[in-house]
N, C-alpha and C positions, 0 to 999 in steps of 0.2 A: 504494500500500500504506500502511494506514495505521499507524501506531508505537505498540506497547504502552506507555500512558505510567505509571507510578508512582509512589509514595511510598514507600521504605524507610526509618524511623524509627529510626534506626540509633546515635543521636548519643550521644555522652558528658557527663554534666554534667548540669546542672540540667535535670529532664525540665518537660515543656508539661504544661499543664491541659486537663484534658477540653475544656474551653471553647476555648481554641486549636486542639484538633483539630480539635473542628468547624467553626470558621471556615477552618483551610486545607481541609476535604474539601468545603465549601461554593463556595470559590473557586476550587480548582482543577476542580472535579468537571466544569462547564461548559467546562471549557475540554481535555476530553478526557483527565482522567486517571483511570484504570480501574482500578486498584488501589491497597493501601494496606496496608501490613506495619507491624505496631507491634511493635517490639520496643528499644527504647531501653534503654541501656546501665545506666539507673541503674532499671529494675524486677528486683531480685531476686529476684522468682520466675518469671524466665525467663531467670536466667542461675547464680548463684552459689547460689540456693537454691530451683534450679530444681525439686525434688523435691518442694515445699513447694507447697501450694494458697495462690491469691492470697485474701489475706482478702475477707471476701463484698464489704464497701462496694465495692471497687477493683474484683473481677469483676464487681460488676453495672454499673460506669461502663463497663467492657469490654465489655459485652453491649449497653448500650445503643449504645455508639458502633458496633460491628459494626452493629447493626440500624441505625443514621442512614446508613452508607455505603451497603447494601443498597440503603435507601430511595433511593440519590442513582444508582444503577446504578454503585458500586464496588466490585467486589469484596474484602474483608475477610481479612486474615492475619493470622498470628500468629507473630513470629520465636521460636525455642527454641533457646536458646543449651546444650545440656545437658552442663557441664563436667563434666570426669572420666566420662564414660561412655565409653567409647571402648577405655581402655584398664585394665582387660578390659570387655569386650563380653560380660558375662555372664548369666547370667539375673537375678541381681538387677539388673542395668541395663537390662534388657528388661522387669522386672518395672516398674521406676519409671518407664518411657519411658511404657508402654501404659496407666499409671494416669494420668499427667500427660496425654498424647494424649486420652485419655477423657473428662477433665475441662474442656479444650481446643475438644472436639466440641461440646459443650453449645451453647459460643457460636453454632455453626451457623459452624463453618469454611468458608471457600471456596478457600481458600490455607494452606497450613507451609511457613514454611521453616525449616533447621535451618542454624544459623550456626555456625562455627568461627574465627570471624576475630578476631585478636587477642589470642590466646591462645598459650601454651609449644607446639612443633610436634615439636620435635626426640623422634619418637615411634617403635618399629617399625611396620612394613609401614601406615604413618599413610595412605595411600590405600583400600587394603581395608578398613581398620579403618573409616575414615569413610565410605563406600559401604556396607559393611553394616550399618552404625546408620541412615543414611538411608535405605534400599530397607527395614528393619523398619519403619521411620515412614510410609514413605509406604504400606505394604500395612497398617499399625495406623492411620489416620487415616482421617476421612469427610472430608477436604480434597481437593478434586478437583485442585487441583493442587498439587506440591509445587516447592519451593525448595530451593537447596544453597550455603551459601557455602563455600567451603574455606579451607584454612589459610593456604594461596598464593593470593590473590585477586587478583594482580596482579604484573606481571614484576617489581615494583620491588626492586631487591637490599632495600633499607629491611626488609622482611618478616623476611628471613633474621638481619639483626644485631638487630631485635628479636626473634624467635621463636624462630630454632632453622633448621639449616641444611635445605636444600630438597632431597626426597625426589629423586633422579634418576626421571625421566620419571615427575613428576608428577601433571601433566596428563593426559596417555597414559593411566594406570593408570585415571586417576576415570572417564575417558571408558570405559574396556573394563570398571570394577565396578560402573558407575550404571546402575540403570534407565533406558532410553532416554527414558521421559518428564521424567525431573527435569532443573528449569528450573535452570543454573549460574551463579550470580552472579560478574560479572566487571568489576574497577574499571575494567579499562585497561593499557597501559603503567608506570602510578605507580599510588599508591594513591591520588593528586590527579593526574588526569593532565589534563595542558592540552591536549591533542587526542586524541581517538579517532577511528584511521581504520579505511579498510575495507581495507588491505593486514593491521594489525594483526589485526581480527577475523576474517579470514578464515584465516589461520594458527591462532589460539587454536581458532575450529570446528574446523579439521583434526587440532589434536590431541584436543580434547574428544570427537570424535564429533557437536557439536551447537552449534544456535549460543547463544550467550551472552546474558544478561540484564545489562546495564549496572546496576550499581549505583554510578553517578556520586557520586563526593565533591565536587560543589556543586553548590550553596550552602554544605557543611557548616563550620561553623567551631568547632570540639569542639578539645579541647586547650590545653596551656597555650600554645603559642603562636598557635595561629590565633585561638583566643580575643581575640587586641588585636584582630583586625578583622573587621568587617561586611562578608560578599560579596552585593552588592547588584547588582552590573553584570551583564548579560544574558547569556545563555552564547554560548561563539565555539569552535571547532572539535570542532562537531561536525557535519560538514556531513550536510545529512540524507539523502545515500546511503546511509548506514550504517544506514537503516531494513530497508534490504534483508538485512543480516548481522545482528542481533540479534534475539531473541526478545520483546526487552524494553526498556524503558530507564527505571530507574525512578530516582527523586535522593533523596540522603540530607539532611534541612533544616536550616537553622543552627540555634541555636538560639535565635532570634528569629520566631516561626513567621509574624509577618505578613508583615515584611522577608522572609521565604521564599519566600515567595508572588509576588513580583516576578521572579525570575531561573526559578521552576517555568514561570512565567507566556510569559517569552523561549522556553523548549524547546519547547514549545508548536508556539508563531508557527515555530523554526526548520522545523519540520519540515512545518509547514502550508506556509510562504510559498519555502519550499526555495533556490533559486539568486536568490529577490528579498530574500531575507531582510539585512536591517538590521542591525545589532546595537544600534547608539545609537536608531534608532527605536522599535524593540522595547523597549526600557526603558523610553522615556519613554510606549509608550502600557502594556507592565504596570503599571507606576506610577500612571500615571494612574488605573489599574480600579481598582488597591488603595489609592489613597490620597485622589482624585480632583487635577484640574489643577495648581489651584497650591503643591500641597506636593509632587506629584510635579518642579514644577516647580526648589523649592527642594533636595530630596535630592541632583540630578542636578548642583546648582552645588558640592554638598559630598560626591560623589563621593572626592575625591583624598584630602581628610582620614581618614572615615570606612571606608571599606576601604585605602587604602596607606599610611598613614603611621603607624599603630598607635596604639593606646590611650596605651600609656606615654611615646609621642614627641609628643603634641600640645602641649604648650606652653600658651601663653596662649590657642589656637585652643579648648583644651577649656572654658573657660570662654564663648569666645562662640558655639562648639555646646552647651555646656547650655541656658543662656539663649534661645537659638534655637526648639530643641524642647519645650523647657520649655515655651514659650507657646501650642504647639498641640497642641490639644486634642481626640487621636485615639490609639486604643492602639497604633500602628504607632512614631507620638512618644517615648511611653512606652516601647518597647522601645530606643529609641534610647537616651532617657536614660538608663534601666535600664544600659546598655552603657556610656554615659559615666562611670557610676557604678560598676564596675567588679562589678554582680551577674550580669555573665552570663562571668566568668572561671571557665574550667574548670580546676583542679589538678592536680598529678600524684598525690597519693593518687586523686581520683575516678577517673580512666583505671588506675589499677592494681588498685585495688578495686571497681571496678563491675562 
């Protein structure tokens, strides 16, 4: 069986350039990933001023990139974050939904999802209410399939001391008020969770009714703390049984989109090469595609600095990783420095205001 693989574009901070998109839908595309959700944290008009039409320049970059996936055999989405509708669910939020959906279509949808993650929770009857604004979207959309992330998008208590305390049975409720075809984005155990098994997803089906679309947090590194480090290392438990219990499995990218392109590149291979899968091998031959031999050779010696030991903990070590990447001369480099240089820290106004 083969594994639905994607890209959910999900990240906080400094968003990518058209240009970045297409080189990871370029990179990844061959190597079997079949979808691709743009909905990144910092476009406002498909979160906080979601009512709002994107100005034309931005829609037509949006239109084109939808048609470069098409072109590459990936299916094209579009995440809608649409706050405050929900509650009330009234007709003028049915009026704004069907106008924004409308204008949405244009692009030749293939895929909506409608996200609720990371936002205030603590709502009445917050199950039906986001199930009936979903199941409107998804019969107002020409997107043949739809998306749902929920408020709870993973067991992690973490959810609850940011959000708002978590609905008793849940789960249960989404599963008994969703249209049986909407696809349910699901982190995990955590919202970073460091293993996804198949005892876990088969519980989460049983209560959903369905099974679950992985919306894995790595690579992602959004935030003011994950922001000190680059996750560059190949992915490890997610052993590829779990192809069997998901509908999906798509990763959220750091925000270094070539450096992402490595660890997209390991999930891949995990699922391809299943019980012979490597994980140090699999790095150094992703690496290698994306960077070619001997700089992947170099990234893999500066592992330990680069992703564990933080931006702000390196020492005299960040002067001789500047000087390093400094001198090579590939935009994968340039995101390194960019990092070193401390342009890809995310804050906490952006995560609270995006």
């Amino acid at each position: 069986m083969t594994v639905n693989l994607g890209v959910i574009e999900g990240l906080f901070g400094k968003p990518w350039s058209w240009a970045d998109r297409t080189t990871v839908l370029r990179t990844l595309a061959p190597a079997g990933y079949r979808f691709y959700h743009y909905g990144p944290k910092a476009d406002p008009f498909l979160r906080r001023r979601w009512q709002e039409p994107h100005p034309p320049e931005q829609f037509a970059a949006l239109a084109a990139f939808a048609a470069e996936c098409r072109a590459r055999g990936v299916r094209f989405g579009v995440a809608l974050t649409p706050v405050g509708s929900t509650h009330p669910f009234d007709d003028a939020s049915r009026a704004a939904l069907r106008r924004k959906l409308a204008h949405l279509d244009t692009l030749g949808l293939d895929d909506l999802a409608i996200l609720f993650d990371d936002l205030p929770a603590e709502l009445p009857d917050l199950a039906r209410s986001q199930a009936d604004l979903v199941d409107f979207c998804a019969n107002a959309t020409r997107a043949s399939r739809v998306f749902f992330c929920p408020s709870f998008y993973s067991d992690d208590p973490i959810l609850e001391r940011a959000w708002g305390r978590r609905p008793p049975a849940y789960l249960a409720d989404l599963g008994r008020f969703l249209d049986r075809r909407v696809q349910v984005y699901w982190t995990g155990e955590e919202v970073i969770s460091r293993e996804i098994g198949v005892a876990h997803l088969k519980r989460v089906q049983d209560e959903l009714g369905r099974k679950v679309c992985l919306w894995d947090n790595y690579p992602v590194n959004d935030g003011v703390r994950m922001s000190q480090y680059l996750h560059l290392r190949a992915f490890t438990g997610r052993p590829a049984a779990i192809r069997n219990h998901v509908s999906g499995h798509a990763i959220n990218p750091a925000s270094q989109p070539l450096l992402s392109c490595i660890p997209a590149l390991t999930l891949a291979a995990n699922y391809r090469e299943g019980d012979g899968y490597a994980y140090g091998q699999a790095f150094l031959a992703a690496a290698t595609t994306v960077l070619g031999p001997d700089f992947a050779a170099t990234l893999r010696r500066d592992i330990l600095p680069l992703q564990d030991t933080g931006l702000d903990n390196l020492g005299p070590r960040h002067a001789e990783l500047r000087a390093r990447y400094g001198a090579i001369d590939h935009p994968a480099a340039r995101e390194i420095t960019d990092w070193l240089d401390g342009r890809f820290r995310t804050t906490l106004e952006e995560v609270q205001t995006q």
